[in-house]
C-alpha positions in Angstrom: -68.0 81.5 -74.8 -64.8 81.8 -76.5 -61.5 81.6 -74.3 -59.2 84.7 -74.5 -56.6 82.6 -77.2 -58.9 82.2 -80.2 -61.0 85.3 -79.4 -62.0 87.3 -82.8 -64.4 90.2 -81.6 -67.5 91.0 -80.1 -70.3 90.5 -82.3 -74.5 91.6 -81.9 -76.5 89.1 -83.6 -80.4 91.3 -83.9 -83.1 88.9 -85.0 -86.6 88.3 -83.8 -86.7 85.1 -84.7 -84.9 82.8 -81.7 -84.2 80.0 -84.1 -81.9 82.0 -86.1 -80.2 83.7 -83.4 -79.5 80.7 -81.8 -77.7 78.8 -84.6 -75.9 81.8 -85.4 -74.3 82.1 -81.8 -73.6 78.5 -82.0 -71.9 79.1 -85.6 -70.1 82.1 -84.1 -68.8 81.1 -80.6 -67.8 78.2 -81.7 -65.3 80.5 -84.3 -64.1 82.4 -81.3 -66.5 85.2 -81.4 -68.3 86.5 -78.5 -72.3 87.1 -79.3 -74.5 89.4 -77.8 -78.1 89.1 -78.8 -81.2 91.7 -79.3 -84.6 90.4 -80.5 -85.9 94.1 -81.8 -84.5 97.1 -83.2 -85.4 99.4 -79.8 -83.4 96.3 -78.1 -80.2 96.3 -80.0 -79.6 100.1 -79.7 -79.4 99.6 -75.9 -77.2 96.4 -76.7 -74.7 98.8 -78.9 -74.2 101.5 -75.9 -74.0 98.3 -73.7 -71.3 96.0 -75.4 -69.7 97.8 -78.3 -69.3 95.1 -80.7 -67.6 95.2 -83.6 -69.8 93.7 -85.7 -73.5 93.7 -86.0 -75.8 91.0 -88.0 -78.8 92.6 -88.4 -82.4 91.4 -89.5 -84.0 94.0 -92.2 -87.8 92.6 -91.3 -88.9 93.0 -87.1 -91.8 94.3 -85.6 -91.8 97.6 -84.7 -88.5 99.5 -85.6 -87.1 97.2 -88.6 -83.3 97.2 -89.7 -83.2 100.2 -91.4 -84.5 102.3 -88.7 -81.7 100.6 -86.6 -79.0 101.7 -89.1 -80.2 105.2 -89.2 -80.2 105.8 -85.7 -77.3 104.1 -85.5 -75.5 106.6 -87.9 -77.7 109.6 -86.4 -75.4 108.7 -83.1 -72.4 108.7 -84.6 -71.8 104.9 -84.6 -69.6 102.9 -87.3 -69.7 99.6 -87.0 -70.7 97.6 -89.8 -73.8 95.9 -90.5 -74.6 93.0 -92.6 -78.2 92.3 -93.1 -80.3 89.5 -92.8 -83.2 89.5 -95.7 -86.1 86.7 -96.3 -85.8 86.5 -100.1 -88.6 88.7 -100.6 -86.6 91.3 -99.4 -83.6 91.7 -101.2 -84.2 95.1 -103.1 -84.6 96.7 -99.2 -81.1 95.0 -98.4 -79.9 96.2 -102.0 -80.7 99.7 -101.0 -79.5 99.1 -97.3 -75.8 98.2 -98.8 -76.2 101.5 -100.7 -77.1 103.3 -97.2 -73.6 102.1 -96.0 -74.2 98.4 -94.7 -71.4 96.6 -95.0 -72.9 93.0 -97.0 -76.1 90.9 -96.7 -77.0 87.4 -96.5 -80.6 86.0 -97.6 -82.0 83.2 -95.4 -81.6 80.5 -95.2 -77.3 82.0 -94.2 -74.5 80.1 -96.1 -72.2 79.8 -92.7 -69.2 80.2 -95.0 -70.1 83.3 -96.6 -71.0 84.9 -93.0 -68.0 84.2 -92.0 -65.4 85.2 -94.3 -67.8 88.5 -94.9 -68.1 89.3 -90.9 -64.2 88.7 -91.1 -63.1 91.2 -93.3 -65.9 93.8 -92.2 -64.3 93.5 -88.3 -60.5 93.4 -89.7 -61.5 96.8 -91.7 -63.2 98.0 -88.3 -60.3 97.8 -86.9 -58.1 99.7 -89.1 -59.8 102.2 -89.2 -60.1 103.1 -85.7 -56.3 102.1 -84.8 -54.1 105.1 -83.9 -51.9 106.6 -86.4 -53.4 104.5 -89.3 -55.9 106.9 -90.3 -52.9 108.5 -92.5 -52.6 105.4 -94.9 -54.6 106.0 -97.9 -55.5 102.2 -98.7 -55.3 100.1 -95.4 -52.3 98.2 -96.1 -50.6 100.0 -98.3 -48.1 101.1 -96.5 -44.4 101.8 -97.3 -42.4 105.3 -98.0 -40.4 103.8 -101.3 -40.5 105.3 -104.4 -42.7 102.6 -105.7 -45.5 103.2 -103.0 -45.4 106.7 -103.6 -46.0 106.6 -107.4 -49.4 103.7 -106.7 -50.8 105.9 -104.1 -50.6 109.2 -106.7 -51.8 106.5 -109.4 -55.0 105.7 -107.1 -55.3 109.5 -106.5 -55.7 110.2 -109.7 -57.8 107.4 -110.8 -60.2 107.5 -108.3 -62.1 110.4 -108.9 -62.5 109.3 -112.8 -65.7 106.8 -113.5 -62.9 105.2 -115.5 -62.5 101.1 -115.7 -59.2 100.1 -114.2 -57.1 97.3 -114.0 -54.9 96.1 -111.4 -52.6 94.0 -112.2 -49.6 92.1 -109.8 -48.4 89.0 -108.3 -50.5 87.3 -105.4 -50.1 89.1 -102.0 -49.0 92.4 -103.5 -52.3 94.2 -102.5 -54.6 94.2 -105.4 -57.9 94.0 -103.1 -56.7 96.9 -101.4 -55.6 99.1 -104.4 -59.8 98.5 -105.2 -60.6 99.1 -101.6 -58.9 102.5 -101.9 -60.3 103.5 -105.3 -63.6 102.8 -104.3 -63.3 104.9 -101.0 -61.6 107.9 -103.1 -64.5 107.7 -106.0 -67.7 109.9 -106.1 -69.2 106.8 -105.7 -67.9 106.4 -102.3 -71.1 106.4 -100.2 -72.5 103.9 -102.3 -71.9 99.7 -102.4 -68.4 98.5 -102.9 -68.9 95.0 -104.1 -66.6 92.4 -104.5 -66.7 88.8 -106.1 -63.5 86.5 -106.6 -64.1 85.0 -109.9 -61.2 82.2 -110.0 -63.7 81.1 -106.0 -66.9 80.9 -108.0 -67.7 77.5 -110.3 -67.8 78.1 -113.9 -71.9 77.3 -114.2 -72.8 79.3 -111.3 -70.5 82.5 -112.1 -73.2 84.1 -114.6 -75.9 83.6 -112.0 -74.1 84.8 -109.7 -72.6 88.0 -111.1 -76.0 88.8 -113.4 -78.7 87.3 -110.9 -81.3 84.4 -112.4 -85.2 84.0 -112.4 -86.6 81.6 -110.1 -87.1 77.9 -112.3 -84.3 79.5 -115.1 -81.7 76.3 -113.9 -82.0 73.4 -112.0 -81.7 74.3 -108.4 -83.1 77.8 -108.8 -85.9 77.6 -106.4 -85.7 81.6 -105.7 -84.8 84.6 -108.0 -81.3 85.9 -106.8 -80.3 89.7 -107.5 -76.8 89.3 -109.0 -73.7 91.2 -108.0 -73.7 94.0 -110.8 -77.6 95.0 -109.9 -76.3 94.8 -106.2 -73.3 97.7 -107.0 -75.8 99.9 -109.6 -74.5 103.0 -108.6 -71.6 102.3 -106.7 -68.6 99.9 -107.4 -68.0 96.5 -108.6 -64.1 94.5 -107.9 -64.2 91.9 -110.4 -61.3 89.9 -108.8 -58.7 87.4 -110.6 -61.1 88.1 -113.9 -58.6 86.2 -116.1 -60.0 82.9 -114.6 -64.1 83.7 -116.3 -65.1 82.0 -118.9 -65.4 83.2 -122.5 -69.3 83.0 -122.4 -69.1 84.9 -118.7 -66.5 88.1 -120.7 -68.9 88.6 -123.6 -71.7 89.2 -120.9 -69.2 91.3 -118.8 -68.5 93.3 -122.2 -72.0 93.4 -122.9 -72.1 96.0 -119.2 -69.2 97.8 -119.8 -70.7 98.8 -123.2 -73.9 99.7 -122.6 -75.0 99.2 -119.4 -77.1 96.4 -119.4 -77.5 93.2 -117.2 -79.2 89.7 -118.3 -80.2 87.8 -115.6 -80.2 84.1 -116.6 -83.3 83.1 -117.6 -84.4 87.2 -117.6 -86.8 87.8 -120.6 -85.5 91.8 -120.4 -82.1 93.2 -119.1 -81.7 95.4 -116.2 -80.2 98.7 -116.8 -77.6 99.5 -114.1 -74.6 102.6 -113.3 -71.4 100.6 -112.3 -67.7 101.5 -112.6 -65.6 98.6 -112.7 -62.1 97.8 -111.2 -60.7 94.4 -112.4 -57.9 92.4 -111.3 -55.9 89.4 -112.2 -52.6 88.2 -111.5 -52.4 86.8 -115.2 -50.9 88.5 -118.2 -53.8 88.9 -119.9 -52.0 90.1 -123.0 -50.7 86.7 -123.2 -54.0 85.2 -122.5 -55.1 87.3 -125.0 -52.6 85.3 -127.5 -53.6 82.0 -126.3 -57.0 82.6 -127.0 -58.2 82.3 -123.5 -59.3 86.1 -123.3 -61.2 88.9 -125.6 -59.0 91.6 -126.7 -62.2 93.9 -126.8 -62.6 93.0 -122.7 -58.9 93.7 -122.3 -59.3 97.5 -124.1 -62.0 98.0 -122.2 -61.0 96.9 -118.6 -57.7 98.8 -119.4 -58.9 102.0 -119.1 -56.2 103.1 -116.6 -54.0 100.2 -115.5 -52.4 100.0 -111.9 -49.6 97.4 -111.0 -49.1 96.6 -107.6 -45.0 95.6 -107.5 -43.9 92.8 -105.3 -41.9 93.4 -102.4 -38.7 92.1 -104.0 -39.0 95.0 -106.2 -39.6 97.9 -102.2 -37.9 95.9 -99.9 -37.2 99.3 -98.0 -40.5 99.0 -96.9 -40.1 96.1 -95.2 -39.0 97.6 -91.8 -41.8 99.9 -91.9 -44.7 97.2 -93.2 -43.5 94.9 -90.0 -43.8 97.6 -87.5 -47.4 98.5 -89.1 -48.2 94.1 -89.0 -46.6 94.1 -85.3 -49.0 97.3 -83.9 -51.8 96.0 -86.0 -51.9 92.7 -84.6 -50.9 93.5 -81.1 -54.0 95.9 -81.0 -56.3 93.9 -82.5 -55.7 90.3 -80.7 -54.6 92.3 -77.6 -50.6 90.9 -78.1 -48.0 92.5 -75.9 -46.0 94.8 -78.5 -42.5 94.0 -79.5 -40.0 95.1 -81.6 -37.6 93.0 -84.1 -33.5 93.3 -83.4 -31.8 94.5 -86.0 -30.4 91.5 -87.2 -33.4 89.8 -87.2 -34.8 92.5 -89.9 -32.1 91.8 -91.5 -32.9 88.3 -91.6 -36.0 89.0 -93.4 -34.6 91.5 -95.8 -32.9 88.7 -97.2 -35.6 86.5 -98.0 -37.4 86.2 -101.1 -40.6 86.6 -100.3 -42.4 84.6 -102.8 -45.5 85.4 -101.3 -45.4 89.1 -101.2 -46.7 91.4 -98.3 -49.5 88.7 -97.8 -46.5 86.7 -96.5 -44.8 88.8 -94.7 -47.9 90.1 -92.6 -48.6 86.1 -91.8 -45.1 85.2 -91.0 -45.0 88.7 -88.7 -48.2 87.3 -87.1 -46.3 83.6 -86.4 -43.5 85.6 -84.7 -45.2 87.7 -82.6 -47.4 84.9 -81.5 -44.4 82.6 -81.0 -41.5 84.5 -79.7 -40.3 84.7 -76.3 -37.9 87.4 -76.4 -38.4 91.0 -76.5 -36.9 92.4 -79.2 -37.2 88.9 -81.4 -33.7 87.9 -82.2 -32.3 86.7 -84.6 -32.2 82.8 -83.8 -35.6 82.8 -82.6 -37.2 83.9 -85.9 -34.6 81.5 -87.8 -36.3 78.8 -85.5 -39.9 80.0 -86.1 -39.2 80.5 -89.7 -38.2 76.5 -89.5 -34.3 76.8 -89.7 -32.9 75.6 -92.7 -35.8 75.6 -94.9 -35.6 76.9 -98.5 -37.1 80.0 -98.2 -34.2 80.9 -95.8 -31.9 79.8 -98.5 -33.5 82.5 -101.4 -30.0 84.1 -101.2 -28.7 81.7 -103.1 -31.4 81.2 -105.7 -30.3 85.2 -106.6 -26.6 84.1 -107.4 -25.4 85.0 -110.8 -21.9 83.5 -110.7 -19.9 80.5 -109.6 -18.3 82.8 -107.0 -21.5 84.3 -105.4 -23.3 81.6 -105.1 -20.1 80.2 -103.2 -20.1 83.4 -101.0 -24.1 83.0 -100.7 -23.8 79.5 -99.3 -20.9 80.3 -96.9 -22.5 83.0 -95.4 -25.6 80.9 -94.8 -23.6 78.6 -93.4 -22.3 80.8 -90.9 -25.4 82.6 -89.6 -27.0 78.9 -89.2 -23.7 78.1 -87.3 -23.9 81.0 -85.4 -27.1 80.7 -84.1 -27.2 77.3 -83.2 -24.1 78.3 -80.7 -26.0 81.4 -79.6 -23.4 83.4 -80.7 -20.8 81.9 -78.8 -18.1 82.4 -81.8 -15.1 80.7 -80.0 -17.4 77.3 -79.7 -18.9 78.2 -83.4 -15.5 78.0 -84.4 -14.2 75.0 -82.7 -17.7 73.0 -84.2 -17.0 74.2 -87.7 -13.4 73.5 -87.3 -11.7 76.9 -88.2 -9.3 79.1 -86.3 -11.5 81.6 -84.3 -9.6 84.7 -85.9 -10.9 83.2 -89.3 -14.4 83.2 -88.6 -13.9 86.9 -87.1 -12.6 87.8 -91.0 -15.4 86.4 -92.1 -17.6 87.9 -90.3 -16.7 91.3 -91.5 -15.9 90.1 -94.8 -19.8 89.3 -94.8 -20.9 91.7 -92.3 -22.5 89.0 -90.4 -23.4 91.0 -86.8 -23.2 89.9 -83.5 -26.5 89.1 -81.7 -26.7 91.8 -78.3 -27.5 89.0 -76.3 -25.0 86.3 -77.7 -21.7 86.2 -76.0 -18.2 86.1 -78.2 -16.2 83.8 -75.3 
């Protein structure tokens, strides 16, 4: 049972075989999930009303009500949690067409612990947002900000969404690309159908065709079962080809080969499978440049290009920041069951000055660290300096953004005194007797930089 520190969610693991159940509550107790357990359909219905979980892993093949009975009485009363299927490999077109009924993934036996548990991850973190208060405004999970810039990629997704149109998303790391495809998806016609999603620069280059098109059982070494690939997995719905500037040149012509006609060639396949996908790419290469080098077909570009969406990194809305770390503060308190807290003033003002190399997949850990670590209530100023590990570089990205002799002299000084400051608590006559200046000095400079005061610190 995991302890209240590491807990991730309750979870109902619905199998009728006791083997698998028990390896799975092994695999996921030990992560920090609770499991709850039903050996048949009629079972795990009661289970639901009885322990809510957040998560069910449910077997398609059980005597007497099977899986997909479960899911549809499961929707019939109103229940949205999401399901990822367990299928024998003789069953994959019944989990195929359960993804396509709304289940959220599905595994084939024998489970790849990995793949569980990144999948029943993200399928408990979406849970989540979706039920939080006051969230069901955002169009696209995350993306959340009021700038101008925020503005103009929710109208772009708006419009884009309803289209069976290719698109491409392109940005930095951490900008949000997963959930610009997330809201696309959820926006399309296609939106009752399979969303499905496959990081191409996380996949090998020799497995990547297999396991985007599928194989035949005997087509490779190692393929001791046929595998339904990825694209016959979305027919009908939506495919998020991820980082796609990392494939291969043999893996784009095949990927061309779809967008063109329609058709998928399993490896080894004597025929190809004819399937209805609309594709949304992303990379956070310039693919025009690849292009150049050689390293990517112009014909894939044109045709993944369709409409193209860039997600800008937060150096370029940093007037969202205020607003993205109240959203990563309620999130998280909510979600891990955190005591809420606010930020003081100056320590948001800390973090507008950062760099933020990392984008908002930075900022939403390093808000996570703070509200995790902090003692005080708001966080000041000092205590996220301390958390953020004091004089690191990243607190020194002012500097890297000076342009002249004189501002990067201004820069450092400034620095200087906020580090000074805080390691006095405030206390500016001591600050100024460590740093050796007249205490009226270091009150000039303090307005000449418009370094504020901490409310708790004291001046004498």
């Amino acid at each position: 049972m995991p302890n209240e520190k590491n807990f991730r969610g309750t979870v109902l693991v619905v199998d009728d075989e006791a083997s698998i159940r028990e390896s799975l509550r092994m695999v996921l107790e030990y992560e920090g999930y609770r499991v709850e357990e039903a050996t048949s359909g009629e079972q795990a219905l009661d289970r639901v009303r009885a322990s809510a979980p957040e998560a069910i892993l449910l077997d398609i093949k059980m005597p007497g009500m099977d899986g997909l009975e479960v899911m549809t009485s499961l929707h019939e009363r109103g229940y949205d949690v999401p399901i990822l299927i367990i299928t024998g490999h003789g069953d994959v077109a019944t989990a195929v067409e359960a993804t396509r009924n709304g289940a959220y993934d599905f595994f084939e036996k024998p489970l790849e612990r990995e793949r569980v548990l990144v999948s029943l991850r993200n399928a408990i973190e979406n849970y989540r947002l979706h039920r939080e208060p006051g969230v069901a405004r955002l169009s696209a999970d995350e993306l959340v900000g009021s700038s101008t810039v925020m503005k103009r990629l929710r109208e772009t997704i708006t419009k884009a969404a309803p289209t069976a149109a290719t698109v491409l998303i392109t940005g930095e790391s951490g900008t949000g690309k997963e959930l610009v495809a997330r809201a696309i998806h959820r926006q399309s016609q296609r939106s009752d159908r399979a969303l499905v999603q496959v990081n191409c620069a996380a996949i090998p280059e020799e497995l990547i065709e297999s396991e985007l098109f599928g194989h035949e059982k005997g087509s490779f070494t190692g393929a001791s079962r046929r595998q339904t690939g990825k694209f016959v997995a979305a027919d009908g719905g939506t495919i998020f080809l991820d980082e796609i500037g990392d494939m291969s040149a043999r893996t784009q012509a095949k990927v061309l080969r779809v967008l063109q006609d329609g058709d998928v060639e399993p490896v080894g396949a004597q025929k190809t499978v004819k399937v209805d996908v609309r594709v949304v790419a992303a990379t956070n290469r310039d693919l025009e440049d690849e292009i150049k080098e050689g390293r990517f077909r112009e014909d894939l570009f044109y045709r993944l290009n369709v409409i193209p969406v860039r997600t800008a990194p937060l150096r370029e809305h940093l007037e969202d920041l205020e607003e993205l770390v109240d959203y990563f503060i309620r999130r998280f308190s909510q979600a891990d069951n955190y005591p809420p807290k606010e930020l003081s003033a100056e320590a948001l003002e800390l973090l507008q000055g950062l760099s933020w190399k990392g984008n908002v997949r930075e900022l939403k850990n390093v808000v996570e660290r703070i509200l995790i670590l902090s003692a005080s209530d708001p966080i000041s100023r000092p205590e996220v300096v301390e958390l953020l590990g004091g004089g690191s570089a990243e607190l020194s990205a002012p500097l890297a953004g000076a342009k002249t002799l004189r501002q990067f002299r201004e820069a450092a000084e400034r620095l200087f005194l906020v580090q000074k400051l805080d390691e006095n608590d405030w206390n500016v006559t001591r600050t100024a007797e460590v740093i050796e200046t007249p205490r009226s000095n270091l009150y000039k400079k303090m307005e000449q930089y418009s370094i504020h005061r901490e409310t708790r610190g004291r001046e004498d």
